[in-house]
C-alpha positions as CSV (number, residue, x, y, z in Angstrom):
1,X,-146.2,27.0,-42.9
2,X,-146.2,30.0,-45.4
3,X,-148.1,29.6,-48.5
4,X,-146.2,31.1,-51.7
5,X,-148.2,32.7,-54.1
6,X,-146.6,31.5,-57.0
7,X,-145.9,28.3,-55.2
8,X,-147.6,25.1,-54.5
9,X,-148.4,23.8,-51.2
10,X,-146.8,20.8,-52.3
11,X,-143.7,21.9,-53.7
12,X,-142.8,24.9,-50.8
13,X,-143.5,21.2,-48.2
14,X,-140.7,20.0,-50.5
15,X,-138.4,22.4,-50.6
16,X,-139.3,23.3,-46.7
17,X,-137.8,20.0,-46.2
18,X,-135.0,19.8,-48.7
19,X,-133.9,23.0,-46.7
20,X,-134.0,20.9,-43.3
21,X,-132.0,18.3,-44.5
22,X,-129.4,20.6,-45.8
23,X,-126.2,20.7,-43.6
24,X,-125.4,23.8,-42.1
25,X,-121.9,24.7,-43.9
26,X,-124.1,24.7,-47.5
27,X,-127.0,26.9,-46.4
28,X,-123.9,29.3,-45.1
29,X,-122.5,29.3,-48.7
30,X,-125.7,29.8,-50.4
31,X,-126.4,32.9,-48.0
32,X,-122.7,33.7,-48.8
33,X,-123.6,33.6,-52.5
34,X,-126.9,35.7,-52.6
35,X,-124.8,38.5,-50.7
36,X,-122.2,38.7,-53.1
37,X,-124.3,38.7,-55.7
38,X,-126.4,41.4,-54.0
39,X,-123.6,43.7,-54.0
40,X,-122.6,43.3,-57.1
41,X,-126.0,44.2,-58.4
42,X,-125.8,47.3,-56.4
43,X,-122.5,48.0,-57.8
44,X,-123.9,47.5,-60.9
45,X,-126.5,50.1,-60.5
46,X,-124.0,52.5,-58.9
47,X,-122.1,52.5,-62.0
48,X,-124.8,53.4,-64.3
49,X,-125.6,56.3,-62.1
50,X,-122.5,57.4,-61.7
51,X,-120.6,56.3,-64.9
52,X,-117.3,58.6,-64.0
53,X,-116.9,57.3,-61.2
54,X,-113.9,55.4,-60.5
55,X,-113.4,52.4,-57.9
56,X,-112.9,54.3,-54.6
57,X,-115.9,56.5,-54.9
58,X,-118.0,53.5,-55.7
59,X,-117.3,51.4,-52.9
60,X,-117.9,54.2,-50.8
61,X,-121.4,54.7,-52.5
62,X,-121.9,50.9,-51.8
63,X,-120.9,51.2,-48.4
64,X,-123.5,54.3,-48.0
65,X,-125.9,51.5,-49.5
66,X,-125.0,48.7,-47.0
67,X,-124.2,50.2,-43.7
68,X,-126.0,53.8,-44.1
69,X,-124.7,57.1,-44.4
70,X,-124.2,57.2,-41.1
71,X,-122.4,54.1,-40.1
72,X,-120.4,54.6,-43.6
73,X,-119.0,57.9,-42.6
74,X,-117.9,56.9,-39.1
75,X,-116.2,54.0,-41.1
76,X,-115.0,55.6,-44.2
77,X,-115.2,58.9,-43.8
78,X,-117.1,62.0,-45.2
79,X,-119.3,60.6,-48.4
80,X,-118.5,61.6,-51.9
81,X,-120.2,63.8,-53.9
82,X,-120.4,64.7,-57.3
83,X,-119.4,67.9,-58.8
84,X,-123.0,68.8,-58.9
85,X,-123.8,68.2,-55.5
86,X,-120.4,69.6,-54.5
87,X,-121.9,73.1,-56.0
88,X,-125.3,72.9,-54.6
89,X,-123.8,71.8,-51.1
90,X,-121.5,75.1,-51.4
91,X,-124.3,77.0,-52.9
92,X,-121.8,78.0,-56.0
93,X,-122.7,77.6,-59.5
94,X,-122.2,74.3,-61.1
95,X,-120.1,76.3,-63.5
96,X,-118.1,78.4,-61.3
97,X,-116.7,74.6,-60.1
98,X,-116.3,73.3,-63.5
99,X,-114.0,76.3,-64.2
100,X,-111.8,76.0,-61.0
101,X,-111.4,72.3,-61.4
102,X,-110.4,73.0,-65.3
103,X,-107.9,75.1,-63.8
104,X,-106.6,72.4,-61.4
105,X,-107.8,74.3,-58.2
106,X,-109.7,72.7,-55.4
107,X,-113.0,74.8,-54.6
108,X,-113.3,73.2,-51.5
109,X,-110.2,73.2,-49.7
Protein backbone atom coordinates (compact mmCIF):
# COMPACT_ATOMS: atom_id res chain seq x y z
CA UNK A 1 0.00 0.00 0.00
CA UNK A 2 1.09 3.74 -0.71
CA UNK A 3 1.84 5.80 2.21
CA UNK A 4 0.37 9.53 1.96
CA UNK A 5 2.36 12.12 3.24
CA UNK A 6 -0.27 14.03 4.72
CA UNK A 7 -2.11 10.89 5.49
CA UNK A 8 -2.13 8.35 8.17
CA UNK A 9 -1.41 4.75 7.64
CA UNK A 10 -4.59 4.23 9.38
CA UNK A 11 -6.86 6.37 7.73
CA UNK A 12 -5.49 5.79 3.78
CA UNK A 13 -6.26 1.51 5.13
CA UNK A 14 -9.72 3.09 5.70
CA UNK A 15 -10.40 4.87 2.89
CA UNK A 16 -8.43 2.01 0.76
CA UNK A 17 -11.24 -0.02 1.83
CA UNK A 18 -14.18 2.33 1.81
CA UNK A 19 -13.06 2.63 -1.96
CA UNK A 20 -13.36 -1.38 -2.26
CA UNK A 21 -16.56 -1.60 -1.00
CA UNK A 22 -17.85 1.13 -3.21
CA UNK A 23 -20.03 -0.20 -6.15
CA UNK A 24 -18.76 0.41 -9.41
CA UNK A 25 -21.59 2.80 -10.91
CA UNK A 26 -20.57 5.49 -7.85
CA UNK A 27 -16.69 5.44 -8.34
CA UNK A 28 -17.88 6.11 -12.23
CA UNK A 29 -19.80 9.21 -11.08
CA UNK A 30 -17.14 10.52 -8.81
CA UNK A 31 -14.52 10.20 -11.74
CA UNK A 32 -17.41 11.80 -13.82
CA UNK A 33 -17.41 14.61 -11.26
CA UNK A 34 -13.59 15.45 -10.84
CA UNK A 35 -13.59 15.69 -14.83
CA UNK A 36 -16.13 18.11 -15.13
CA UNK A 37 -14.86 19.99 -12.59
CA UNK A 38 -11.48 19.81 -14.10
CA UNK A 39 -12.57 21.50 -17.13
CA UNK A 40 -14.32 23.91 -15.72
CA UNK A 41 -11.25 25.03 -13.88
CA UNK A 42 -9.41 25.10 -17.07
CA UNK A 43 -12.08 27.11 -18.50
CA UNK A 44 -11.81 29.19 -15.85
CA UNK A 45 -8.30 29.94 -16.34
CA UNK A 46 -8.75 30.29 -20.15
CA UNK A 47 -11.01 33.07 -19.48
CA UNK A 48 -8.80 35.14 -17.46
CA UNK A 49 -6.14 34.80 -20.07
CA UNK A 50 -8.16 35.51 -22.64
CA UNK A 51 -10.91 37.80 -21.29
CA UNK A 52 -12.34 38.79 -24.92
CA UNK A 53 -12.77 35.78 -25.85
CA UNK A 54 -16.10 34.64 -26.57
CA UNK A 55 -17.47 30.80 -26.23
CA UNK A 56 -16.21 29.29 -29.53
CA UNK A 57 -12.72 30.36 -29.15
CA UNK A 58 -12.61 29.03 -25.71
CA UNK A 59 -13.75 25.63 -26.16
CA UNK A 60 -11.40 25.45 -28.78
CA UNK A 61 -8.48 26.66 -26.33
CA UNK A 62 -9.86 23.89 -23.96
CA UNK A 63 -9.83 21.43 -26.47
CA UNK A 64 -6.08 22.42 -27.35
CA UNK A 65 -5.79 21.77 -23.47
CA UNK A 66 -7.43 18.25 -23.40
CA UNK A 67 -6.65 16.52 -26.51
CA UNK A 68 -3.43 18.59 -27.74
CA UNK A 69 -2.86 20.89 -30.46
CA UNK A 70 -2.53 18.27 -32.61
CA UNK A 71 -5.43 15.96 -31.98
CA UNK A 72 -7.53 19.38 -31.55
CA UNK A 73 -6.81 20.57 -35.02
CA UNK A 74 -7.52 17.35 -36.78
CA UNK A 75 -10.88 17.62 -34.74
CA UNK A 76 -11.68 21.13 -34.79
CA UNK A 77 -9.79 22.67 -37.04
CA UNK A 78 -6.87 25.23 -37.30
CA UNK A 79 -6.43 26.75 -33.51
CA UNK A 80 -7.29 30.31 -32.71
CA UNK A 81 -5.16 32.97 -32.16
CA UNK A 82 -5.28 36.23 -30.92
CA UNK A 83 -4.72 39.37 -32.76
CA UNK A 84 -1.35 39.44 -31.35
CA UNK A 85 -0.29 36.20 -32.35
CA UNK A 86 -2.14 36.68 -35.60
CA UNK A 87 0.51 39.58 -36.34
CA UNK A 88 3.56 37.89 -35.18
CA UNK A 89 2.53 34.63 -37.10
CA UNK A 90 2.18 37.03 -40.27
CA UNK A 91 5.21 38.95 -39.27
CA UNK A 92 3.00 42.33 -39.60
CA UNK A 93 2.81 44.86 -36.99
CA UNK A 94 0.39 44.39 -34.21
CA UNK A 95 -0.90 47.79 -35.42
CA UNK A 96 -1.02 47.41 -39.08
CA UNK A 97 -3.83 44.57 -37.88
CA UNK A 98 -5.57 46.72 -35.47
CA UNK A 99 -6.08 49.20 -38.28
CA UNK A 100 -7.41 46.68 -40.97
CA UNK A 101 -9.68 45.02 -38.56
CA UNK A 102 -11.06 48.80 -37.44
CA UNK A 103 -11.74 49.06 -40.97
CA UNK A 104 -13.70 45.73 -41.11
CA UNK A 105 -11.07 44.02 -43.46
CA UNK A 106 -9.76 40.53 -42.89
CA UNK A 107 -5.69 40.63 -42.94
CA UNK A 108 -5.64 37.15 -43.38
CA UNK A 109 -7.88 36.14 -46.02
Amino acid sequence: MTTLSDTSPEIERLQVELMRQTPAWRKLYLVSQLNQTVRLLALSGLRQRYPQAGPEELNRRLADLLLGPELAGRAYGPEVMTIAETAQYLRVPLSSLYRLAQAGNDPAP
